[in-house]
C-alpha positions in Angstrom: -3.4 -13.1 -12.8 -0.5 -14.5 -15.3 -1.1 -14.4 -18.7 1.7 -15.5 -21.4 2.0 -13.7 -24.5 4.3 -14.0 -27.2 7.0 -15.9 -25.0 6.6 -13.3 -22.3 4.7 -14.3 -18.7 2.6 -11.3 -18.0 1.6 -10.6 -14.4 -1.2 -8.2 -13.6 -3.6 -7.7 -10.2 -6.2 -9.2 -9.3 -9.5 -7.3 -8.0 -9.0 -9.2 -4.5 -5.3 -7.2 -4.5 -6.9 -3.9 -5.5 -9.4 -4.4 -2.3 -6.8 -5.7 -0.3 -4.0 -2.7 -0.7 -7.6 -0.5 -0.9 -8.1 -1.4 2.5 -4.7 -1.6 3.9 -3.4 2.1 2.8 -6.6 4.1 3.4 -6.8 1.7 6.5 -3.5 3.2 8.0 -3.9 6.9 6.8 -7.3 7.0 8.9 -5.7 5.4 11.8 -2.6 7.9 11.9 -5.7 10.9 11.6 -7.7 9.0 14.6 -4.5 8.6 16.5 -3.7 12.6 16.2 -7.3 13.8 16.7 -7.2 11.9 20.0 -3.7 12.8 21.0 -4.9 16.9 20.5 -7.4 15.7 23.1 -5.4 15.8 26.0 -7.5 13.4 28.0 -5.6 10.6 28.5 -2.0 10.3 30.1 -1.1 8.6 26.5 -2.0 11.3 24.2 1.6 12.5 23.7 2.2 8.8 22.3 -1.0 8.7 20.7 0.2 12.5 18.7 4.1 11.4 18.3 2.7 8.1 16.8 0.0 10.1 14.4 2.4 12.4 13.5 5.2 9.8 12.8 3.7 7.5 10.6 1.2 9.5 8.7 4.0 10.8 6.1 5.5 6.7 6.0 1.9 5.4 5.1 1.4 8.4 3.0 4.5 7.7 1.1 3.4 4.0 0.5 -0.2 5.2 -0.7 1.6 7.5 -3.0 3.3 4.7 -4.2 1.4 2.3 -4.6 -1.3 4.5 -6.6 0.2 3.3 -9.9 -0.2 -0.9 -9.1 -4.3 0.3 -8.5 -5.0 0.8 -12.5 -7.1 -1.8 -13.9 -5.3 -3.8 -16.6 -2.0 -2.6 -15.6 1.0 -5.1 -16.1 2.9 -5.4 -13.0 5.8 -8.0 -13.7 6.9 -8.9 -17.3 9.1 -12.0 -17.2 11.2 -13.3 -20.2 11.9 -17.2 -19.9 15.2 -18.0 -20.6 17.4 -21.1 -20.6 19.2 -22.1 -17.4 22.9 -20.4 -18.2 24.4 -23.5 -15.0 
């Protein structure tokens, strides 16, 4: 959503991103956790790729839920922007 306010363009989320990055982090973490529970299974010649893959990305997906935790606060300005002249 972009508001202006006193000269300054204001960007915050919308509740469509909130649901969106909702879905897409918790989305991954669960898929790294399914991916190791059924590589610990052993019953399947893929399960060494199925653990390697768990284990590989669980800490990269966990690092971009960790980051992205802040943008998830109602209200919260993401972007300020200060319109300027063109200085061409």
């Amino acid at each position: 959503m972009i508001q202006e306010k006193n000269g300054l363009l204001v960007i915050k989320g919308t509740k469509f991103y909130y649901v969106l990055m909702f879905l897409a982090t918790v989305g991954f973490l669960i898929g790294c956790v399914f991916l190791i529970i059924n590589g610990l299974k052993f019953n399947s010649k893929y399960s060494l790729f199925y653990l390697g893959g768990g284990i590989l990305f669980t800490p990269f997906y966990l690092y971009l839920t960790l980051w992205s935790l802040p943008g998830f606060i109602p209200g919260k300005v993401l972007f300020k922007i200060i319109p300027s002249e063109s200085t061409e």
